[in-house]
N, CA, C and O atoms as CSV, one atom per row, in Angstrom:
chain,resi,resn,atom,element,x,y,z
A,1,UNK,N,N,76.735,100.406,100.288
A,1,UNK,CA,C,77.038,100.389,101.709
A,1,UNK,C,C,77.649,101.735,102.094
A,1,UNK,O,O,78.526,102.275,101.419
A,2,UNK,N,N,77.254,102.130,102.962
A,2,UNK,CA,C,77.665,103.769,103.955
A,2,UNK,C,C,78.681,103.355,104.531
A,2,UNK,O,O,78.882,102.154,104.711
A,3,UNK,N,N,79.496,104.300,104.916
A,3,UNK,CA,C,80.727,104.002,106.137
A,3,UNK,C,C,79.899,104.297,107.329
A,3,UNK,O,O,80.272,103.702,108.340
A,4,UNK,N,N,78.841,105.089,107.465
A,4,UNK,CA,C,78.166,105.471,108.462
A,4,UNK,C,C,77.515,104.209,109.349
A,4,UNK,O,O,77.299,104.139,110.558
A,5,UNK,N,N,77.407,103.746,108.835
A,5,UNK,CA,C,76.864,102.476,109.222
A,5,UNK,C,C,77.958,101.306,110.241
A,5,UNK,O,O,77.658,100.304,110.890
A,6,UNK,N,N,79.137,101.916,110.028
A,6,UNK,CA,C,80.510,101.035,111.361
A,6,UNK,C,C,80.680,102.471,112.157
A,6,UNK,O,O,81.819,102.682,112.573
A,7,UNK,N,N,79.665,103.507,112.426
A,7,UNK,CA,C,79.958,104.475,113.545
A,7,UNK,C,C,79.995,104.153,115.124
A,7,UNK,O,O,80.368,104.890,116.037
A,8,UNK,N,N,79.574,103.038,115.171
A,8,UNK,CA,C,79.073,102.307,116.223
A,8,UNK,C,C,80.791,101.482,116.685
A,8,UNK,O,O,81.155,101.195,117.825
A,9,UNK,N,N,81.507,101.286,115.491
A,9,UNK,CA,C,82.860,100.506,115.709
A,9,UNK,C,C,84.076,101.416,116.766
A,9,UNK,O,O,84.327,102.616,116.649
A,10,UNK,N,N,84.631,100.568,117.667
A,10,UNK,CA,C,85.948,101.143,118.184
A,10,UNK,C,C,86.810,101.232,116.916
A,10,UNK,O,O,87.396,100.264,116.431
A,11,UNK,N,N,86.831,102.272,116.505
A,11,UNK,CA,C,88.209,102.617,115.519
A,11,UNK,C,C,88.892,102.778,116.454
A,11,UNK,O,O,88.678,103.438,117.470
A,12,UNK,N,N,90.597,101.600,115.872
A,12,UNK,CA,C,91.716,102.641,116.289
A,12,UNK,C,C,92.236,103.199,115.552
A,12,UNK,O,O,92.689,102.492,114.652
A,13,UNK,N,N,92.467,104.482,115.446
A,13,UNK,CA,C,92.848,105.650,114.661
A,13,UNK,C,C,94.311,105.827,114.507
A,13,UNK,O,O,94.813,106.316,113.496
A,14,UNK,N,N,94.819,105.515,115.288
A,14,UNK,CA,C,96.271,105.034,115.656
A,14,UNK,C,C,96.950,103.538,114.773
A,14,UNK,O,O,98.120,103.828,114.523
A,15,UNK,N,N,96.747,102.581,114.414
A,15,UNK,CA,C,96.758,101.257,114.418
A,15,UNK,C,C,97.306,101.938,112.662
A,15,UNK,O,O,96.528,102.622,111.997
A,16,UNK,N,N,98.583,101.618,112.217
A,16,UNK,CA,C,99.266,101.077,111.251
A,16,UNK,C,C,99.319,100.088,110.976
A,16,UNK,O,O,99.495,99.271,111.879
A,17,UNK,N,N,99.183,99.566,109.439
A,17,UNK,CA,C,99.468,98.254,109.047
A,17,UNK,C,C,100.404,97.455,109.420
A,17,UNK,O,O,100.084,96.307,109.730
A,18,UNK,N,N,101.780,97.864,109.482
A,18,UNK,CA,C,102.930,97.466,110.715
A,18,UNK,C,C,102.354,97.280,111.703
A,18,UNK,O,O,102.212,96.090,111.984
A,19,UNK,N,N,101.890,98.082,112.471
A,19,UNK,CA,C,101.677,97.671,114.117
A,19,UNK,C,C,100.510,96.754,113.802
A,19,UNK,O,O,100.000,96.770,114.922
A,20,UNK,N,N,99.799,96.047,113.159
A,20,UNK,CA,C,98.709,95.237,112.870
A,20,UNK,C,C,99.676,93.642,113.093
A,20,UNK,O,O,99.633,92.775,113.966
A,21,UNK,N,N,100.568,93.823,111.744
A,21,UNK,CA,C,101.178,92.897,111.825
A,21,UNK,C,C,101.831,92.766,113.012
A,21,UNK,O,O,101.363,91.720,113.460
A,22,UNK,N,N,102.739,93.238,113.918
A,22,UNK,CA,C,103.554,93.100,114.963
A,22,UNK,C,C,102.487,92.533,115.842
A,22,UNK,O,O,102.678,91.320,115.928
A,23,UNK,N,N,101.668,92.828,116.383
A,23,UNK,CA,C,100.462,92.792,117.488
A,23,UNK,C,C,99.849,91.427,117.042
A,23,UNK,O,O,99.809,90.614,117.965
A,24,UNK,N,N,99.329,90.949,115.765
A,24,UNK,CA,C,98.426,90.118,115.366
A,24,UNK,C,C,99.157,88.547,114.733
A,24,UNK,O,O,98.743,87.388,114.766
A,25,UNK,N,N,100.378,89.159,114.189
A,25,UNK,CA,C,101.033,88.112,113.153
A,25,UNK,C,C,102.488,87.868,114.129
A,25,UNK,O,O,102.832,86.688,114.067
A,26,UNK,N,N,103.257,88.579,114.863
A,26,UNK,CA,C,104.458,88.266,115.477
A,26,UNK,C,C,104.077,88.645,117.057
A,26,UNK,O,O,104.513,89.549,117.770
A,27,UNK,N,N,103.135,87.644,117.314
A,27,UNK,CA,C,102.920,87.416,119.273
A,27,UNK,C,C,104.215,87.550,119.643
A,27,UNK,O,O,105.249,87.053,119.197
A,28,UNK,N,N,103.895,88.636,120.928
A,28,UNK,CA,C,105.230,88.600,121.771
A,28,UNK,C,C,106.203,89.540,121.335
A,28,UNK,O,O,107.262,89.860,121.874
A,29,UNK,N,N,105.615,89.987,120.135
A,29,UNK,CA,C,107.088,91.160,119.670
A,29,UNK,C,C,107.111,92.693,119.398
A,29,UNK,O,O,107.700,93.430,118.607
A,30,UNK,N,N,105.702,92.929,120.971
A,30,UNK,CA,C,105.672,94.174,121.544
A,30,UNK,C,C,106.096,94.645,122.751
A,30,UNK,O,O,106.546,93.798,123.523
A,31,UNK,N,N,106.069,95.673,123.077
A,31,UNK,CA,C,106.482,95.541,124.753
A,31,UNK,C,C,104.765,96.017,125.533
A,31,UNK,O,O,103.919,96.721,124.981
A,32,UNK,N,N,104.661,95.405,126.862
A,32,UNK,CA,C,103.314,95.719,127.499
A,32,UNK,C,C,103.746,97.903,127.492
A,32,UNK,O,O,102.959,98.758,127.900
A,33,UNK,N,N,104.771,98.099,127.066
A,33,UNK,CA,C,104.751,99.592,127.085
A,33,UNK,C,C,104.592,100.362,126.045
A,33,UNK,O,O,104.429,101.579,125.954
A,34,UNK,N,N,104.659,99.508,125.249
A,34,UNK,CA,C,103.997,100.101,123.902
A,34,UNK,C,C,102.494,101.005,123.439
A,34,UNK,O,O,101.497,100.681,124.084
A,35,UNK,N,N,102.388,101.634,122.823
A,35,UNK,CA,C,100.778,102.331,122.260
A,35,UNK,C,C,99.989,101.254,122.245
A,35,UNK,O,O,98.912,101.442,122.811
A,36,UNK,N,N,100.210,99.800,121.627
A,36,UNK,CA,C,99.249,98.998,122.198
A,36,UNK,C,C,99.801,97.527,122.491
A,36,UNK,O,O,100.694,96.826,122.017
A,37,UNK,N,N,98.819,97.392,123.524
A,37,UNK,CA,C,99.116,96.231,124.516
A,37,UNK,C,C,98.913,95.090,123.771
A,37,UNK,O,O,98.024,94.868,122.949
A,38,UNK,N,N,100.140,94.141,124.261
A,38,UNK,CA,C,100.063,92.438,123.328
A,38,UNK,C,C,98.810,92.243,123.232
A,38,UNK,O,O,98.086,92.944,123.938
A,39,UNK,N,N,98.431,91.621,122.678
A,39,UNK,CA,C,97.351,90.191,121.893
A,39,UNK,C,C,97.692,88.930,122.610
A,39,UNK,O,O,98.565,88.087,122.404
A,40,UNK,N,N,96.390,89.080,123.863
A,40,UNK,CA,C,96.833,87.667,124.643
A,40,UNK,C,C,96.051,86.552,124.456
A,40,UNK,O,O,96.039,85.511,125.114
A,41,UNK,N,N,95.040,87.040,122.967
A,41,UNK,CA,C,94.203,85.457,123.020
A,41,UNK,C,C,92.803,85.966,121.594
A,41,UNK,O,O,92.281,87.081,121.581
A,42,UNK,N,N,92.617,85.340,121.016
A,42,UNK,CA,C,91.719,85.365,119.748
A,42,UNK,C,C,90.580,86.544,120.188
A,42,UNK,O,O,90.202,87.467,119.467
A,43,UNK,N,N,90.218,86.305,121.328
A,43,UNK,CA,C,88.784,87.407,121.173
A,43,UNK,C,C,89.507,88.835,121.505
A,43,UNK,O,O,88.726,89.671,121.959
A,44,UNK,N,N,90.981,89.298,121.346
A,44,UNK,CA,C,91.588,90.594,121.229
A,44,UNK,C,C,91.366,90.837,119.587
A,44,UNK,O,O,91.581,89.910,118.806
A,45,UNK,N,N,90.911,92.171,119.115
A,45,UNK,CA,C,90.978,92.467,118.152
A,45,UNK,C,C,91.035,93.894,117.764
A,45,UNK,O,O,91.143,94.501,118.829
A,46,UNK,N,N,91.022,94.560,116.997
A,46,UNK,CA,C,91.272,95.957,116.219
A,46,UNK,C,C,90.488,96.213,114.956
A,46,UNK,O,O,90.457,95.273,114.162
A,47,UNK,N,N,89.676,97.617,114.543
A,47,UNK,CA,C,89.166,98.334,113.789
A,47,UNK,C,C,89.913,99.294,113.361
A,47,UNK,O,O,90.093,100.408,113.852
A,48,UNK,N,N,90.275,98.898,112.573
A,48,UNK,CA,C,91.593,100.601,111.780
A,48,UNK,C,C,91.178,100.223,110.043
A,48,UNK,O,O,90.702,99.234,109.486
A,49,UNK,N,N,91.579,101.390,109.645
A,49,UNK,CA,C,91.827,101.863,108.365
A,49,UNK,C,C,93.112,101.832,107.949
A,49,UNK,O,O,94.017,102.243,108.675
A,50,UNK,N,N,93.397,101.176,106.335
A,50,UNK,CA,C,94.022,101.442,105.624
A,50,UNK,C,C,93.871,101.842,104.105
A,50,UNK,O,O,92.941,101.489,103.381
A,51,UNK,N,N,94.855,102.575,103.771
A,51,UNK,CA,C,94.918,102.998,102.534
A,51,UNK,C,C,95.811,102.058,101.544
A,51,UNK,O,O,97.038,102.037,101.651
A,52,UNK,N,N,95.040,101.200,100.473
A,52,UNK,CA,C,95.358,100.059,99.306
A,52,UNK,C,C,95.497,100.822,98.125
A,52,UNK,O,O,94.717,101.311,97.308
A,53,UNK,N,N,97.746,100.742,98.399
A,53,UNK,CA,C,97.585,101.106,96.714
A,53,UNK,C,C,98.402,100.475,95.698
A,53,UNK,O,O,99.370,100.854,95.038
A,54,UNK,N,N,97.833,99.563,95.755
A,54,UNK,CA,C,98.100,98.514,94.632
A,54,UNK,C,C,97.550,98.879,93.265
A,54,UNK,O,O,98.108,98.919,92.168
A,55,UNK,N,N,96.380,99.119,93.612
A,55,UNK,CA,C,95.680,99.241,91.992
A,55,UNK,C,C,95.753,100.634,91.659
A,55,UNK,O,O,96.044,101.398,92.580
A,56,UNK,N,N,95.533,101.136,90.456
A,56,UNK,CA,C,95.312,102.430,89.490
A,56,UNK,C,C,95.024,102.971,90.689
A,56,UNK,O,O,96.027,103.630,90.959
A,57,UNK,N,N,94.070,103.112,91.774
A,57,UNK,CA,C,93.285,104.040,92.201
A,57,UNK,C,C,93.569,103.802,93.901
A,57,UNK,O,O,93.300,102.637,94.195
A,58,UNK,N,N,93.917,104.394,94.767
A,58,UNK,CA,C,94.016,104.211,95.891
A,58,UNK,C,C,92.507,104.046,96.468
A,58,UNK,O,O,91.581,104.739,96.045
A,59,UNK,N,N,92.341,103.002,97.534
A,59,UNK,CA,C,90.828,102.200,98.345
A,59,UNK,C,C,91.275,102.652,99.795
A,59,UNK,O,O,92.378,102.515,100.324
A,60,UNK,N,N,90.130,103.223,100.289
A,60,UNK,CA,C,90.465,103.043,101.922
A,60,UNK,C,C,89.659,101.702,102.295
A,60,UNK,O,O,88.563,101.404,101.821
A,61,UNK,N,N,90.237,101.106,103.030
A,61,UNK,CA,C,89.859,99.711,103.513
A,61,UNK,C,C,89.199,99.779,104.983
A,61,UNK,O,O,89.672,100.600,105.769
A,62,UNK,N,N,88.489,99.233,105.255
A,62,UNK,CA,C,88.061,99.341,106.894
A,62,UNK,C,C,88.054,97.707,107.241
A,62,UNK,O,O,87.263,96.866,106.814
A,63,UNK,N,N,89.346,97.496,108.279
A,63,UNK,CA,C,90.276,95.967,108.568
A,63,UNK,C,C,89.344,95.929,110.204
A,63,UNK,O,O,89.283,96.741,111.128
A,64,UNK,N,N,88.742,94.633,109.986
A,64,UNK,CA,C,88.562,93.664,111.492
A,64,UNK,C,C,89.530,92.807,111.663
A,64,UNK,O,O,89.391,91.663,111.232
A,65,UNK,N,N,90.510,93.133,112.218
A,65,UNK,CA,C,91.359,91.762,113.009
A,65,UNK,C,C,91.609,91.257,114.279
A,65,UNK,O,O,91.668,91.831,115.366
A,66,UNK,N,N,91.763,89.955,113.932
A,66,UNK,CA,C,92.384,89.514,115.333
A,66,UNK,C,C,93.495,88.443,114.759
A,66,UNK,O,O,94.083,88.510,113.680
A,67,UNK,N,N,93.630,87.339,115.879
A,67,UNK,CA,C,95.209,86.412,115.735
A,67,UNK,C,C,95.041,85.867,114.698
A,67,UNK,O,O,96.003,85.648,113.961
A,68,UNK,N,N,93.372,85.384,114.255
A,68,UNK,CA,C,93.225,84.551,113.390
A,68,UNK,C,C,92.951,84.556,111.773
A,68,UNK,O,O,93.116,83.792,110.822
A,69,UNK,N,N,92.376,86.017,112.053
A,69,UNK,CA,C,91.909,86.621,110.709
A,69,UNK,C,C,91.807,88.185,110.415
A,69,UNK,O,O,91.360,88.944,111.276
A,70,UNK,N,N,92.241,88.644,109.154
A,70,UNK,CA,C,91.712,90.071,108.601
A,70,UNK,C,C,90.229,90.307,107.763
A,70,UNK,O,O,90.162,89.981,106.578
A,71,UNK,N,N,89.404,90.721,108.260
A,71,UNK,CA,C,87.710,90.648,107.217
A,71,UNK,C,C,88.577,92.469,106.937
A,71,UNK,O,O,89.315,93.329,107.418
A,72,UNK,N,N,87.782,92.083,105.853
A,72,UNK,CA,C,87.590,93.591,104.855
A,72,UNK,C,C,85.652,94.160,105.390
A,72,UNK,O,O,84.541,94.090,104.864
A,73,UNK,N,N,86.100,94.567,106.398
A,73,UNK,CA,C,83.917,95.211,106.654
A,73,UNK,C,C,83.979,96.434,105.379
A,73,UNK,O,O,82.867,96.670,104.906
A,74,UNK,N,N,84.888,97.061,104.901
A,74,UNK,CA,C,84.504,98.126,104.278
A,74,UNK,C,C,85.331,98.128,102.828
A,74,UNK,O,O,86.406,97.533,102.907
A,75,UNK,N,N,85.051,98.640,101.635
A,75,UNK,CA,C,86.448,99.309,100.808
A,75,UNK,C,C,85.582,100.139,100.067
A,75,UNK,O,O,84.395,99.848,99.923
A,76,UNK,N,N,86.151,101.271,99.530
A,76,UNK,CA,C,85.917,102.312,98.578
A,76,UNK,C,C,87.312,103.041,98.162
A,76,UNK,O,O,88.374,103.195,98.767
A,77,UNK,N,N,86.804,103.467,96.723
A,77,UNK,CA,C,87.855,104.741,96.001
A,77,UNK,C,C,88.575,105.658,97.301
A,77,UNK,O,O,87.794,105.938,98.211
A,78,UNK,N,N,89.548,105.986,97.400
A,78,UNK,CA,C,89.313,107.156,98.091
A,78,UNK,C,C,89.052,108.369,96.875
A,78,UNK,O,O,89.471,108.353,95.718
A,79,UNK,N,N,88.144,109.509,97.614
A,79,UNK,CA,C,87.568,110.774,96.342
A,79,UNK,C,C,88.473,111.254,95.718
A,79,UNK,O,O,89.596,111.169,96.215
A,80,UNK,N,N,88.354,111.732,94.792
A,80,UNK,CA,C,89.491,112.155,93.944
A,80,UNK,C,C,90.470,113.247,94.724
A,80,UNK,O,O,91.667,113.101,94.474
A,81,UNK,N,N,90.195,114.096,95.444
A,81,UNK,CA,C,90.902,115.119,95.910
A,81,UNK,C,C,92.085,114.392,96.901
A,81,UNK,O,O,93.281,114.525,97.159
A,82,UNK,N,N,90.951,113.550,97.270
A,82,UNK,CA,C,91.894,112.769,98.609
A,82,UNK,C,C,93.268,111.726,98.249
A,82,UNK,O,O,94.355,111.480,98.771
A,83,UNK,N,N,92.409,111.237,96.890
A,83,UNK,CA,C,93.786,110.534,95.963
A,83,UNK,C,C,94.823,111.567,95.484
A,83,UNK,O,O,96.037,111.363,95.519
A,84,UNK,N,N,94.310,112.560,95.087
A,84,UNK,CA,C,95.373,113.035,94.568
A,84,UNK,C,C,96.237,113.790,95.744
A,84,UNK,O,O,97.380,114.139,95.446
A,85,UNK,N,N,95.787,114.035,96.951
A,85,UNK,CA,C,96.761,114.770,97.568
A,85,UNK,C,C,97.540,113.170,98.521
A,85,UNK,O,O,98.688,113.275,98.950
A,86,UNK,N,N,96.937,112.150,98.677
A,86,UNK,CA,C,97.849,111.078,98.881
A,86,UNK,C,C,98.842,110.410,97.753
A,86,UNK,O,O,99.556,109.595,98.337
A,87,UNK,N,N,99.112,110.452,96.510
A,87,UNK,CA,C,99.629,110.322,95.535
A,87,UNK,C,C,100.677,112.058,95.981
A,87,UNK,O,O,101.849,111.872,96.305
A,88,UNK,N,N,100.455,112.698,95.969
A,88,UNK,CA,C,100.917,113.858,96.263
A,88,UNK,C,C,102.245,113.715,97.478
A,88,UNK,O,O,103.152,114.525,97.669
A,89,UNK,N,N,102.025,112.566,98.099
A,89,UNK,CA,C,102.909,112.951,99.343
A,89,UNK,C,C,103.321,111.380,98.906
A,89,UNK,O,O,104.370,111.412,98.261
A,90,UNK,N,N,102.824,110.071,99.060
A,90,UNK,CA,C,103.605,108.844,98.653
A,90,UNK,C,C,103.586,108.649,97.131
A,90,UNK,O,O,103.964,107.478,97.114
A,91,UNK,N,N,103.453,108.898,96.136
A,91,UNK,CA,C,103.972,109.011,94.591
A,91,UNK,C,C,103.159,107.715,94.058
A,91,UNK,O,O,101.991,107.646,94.441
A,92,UNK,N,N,103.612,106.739,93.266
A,92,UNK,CA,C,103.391,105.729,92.966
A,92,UNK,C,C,103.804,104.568,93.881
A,92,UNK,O,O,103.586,103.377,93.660
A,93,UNK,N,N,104.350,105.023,94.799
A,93,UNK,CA,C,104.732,103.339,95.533
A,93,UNK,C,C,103.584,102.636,95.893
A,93,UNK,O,O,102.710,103.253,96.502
A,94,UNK,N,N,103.407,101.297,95.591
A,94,UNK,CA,C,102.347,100.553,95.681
A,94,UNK,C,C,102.797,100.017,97.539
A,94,UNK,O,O,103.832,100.104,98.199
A,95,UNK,N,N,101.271,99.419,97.854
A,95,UNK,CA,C,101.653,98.579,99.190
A,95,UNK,C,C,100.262,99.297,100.165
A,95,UNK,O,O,99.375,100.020,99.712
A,96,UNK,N,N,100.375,98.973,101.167
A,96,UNK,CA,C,99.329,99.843,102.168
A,96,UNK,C,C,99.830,100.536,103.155
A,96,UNK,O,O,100.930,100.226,103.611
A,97,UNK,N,N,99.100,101.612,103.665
A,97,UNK,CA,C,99.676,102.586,103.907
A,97,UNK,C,C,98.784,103.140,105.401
A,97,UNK,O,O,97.575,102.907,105.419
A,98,UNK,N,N,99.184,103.597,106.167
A,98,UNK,CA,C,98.001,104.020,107.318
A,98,UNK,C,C,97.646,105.499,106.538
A,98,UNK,O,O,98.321,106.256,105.841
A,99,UNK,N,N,96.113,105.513,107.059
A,99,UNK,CA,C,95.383,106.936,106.503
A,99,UNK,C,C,96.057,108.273,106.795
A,99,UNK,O,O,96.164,108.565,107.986
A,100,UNK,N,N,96.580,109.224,105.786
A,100,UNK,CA,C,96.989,110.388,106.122
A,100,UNK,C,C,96.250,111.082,107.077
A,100,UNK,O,O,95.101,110.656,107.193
A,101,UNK,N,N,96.647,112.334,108.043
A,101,UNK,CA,C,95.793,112.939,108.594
A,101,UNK,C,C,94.465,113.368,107.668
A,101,UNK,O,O,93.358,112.861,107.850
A,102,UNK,N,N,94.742,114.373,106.652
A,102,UNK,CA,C,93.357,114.554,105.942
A,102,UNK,C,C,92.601,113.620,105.819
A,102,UNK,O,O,91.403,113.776,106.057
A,103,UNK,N,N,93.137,112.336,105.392
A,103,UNK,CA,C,92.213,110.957,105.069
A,103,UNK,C,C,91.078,110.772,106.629
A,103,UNK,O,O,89.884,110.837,106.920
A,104,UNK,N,N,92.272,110.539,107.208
A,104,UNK,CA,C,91.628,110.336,108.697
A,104,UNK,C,C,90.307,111.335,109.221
A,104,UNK,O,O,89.324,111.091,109.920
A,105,UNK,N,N,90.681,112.293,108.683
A,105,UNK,CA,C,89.780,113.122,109.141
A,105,UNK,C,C,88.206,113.511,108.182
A,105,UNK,O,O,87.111,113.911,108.578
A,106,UNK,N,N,88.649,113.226,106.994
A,106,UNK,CA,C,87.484,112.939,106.147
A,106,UNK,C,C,86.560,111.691,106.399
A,106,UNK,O,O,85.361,111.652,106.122
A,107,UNK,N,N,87.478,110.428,107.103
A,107,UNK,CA,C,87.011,109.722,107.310
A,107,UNK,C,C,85.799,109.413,108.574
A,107,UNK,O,O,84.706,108.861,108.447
A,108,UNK,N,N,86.491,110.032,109.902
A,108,UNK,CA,C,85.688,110.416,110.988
A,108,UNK,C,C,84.491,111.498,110.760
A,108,UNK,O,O,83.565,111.517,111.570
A,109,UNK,N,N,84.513,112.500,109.534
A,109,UNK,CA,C,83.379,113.209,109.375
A,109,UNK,C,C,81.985,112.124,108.333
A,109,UNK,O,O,80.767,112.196,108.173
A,110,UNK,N,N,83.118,111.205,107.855
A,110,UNK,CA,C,81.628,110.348,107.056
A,110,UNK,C,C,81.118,109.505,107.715
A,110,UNK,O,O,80.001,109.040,107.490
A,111,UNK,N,N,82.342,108.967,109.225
A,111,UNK,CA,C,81.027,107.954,109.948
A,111,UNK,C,C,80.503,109.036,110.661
A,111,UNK,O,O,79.573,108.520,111.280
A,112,UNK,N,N,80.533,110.218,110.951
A,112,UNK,CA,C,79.488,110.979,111.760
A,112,UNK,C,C,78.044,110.962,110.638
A,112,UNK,O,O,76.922,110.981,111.144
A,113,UNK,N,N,78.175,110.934,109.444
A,113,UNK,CA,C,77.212,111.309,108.704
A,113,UNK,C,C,76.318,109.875,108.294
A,113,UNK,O,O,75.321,109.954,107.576
């Protein structure tokens, strides 16, 4: 499977795993002034990336959510360069992480491709 193939998706590029949870899992515990607006009903949802590093090898993930559910549409390695300069800046701490700028930006050049 290509990443090229969700070019067609609203990424939000913005959207942290925190702000996933706040917006999706704790209704009501944003402000309408916030970067993004409450979740007023199941067919609200979000396309963002995260970075999974639980295992040996850091995965960028590509997350569909809404109130009810997280689908995984995407996962891969991230490339070695990209692991090592994210290992480079968060170390070993395991957990997920929103995409570094470089990530981010490697990422927007592979759904162009």
């Amino acid at each position: 499977m290509q990443l090229s193939q969700f070019s067609n998706l609203p990424i939000d590029w913005d959207m942290a795993p925190e702000d996933a949870v706040t917006l999706y899992l704790e209704w009501g515990n944003n402000s309408w002034h916030a970067k993004h607006q409450p979740v007023r009903s199941k067919n609200d949802y979000s396309h963002y990336f995260i970075v999974d590093n639980w295992g040996a090898v850091p995965k960028i993930l590509l997350i569909k959510r809404n109130s009810e559910a997280a689908e995984e549409l995407f996962e891969s390695d991230l490339p070695e360069p990209l692991a090592a300069s994210f290992r480079n800046e968060f170390g070993e701490l395991k957990g997920v992480f929103e995409p570094t700028d470089e990530i981010k930006l490697w990422l927007q050049q592979s759904l162009d491709n």
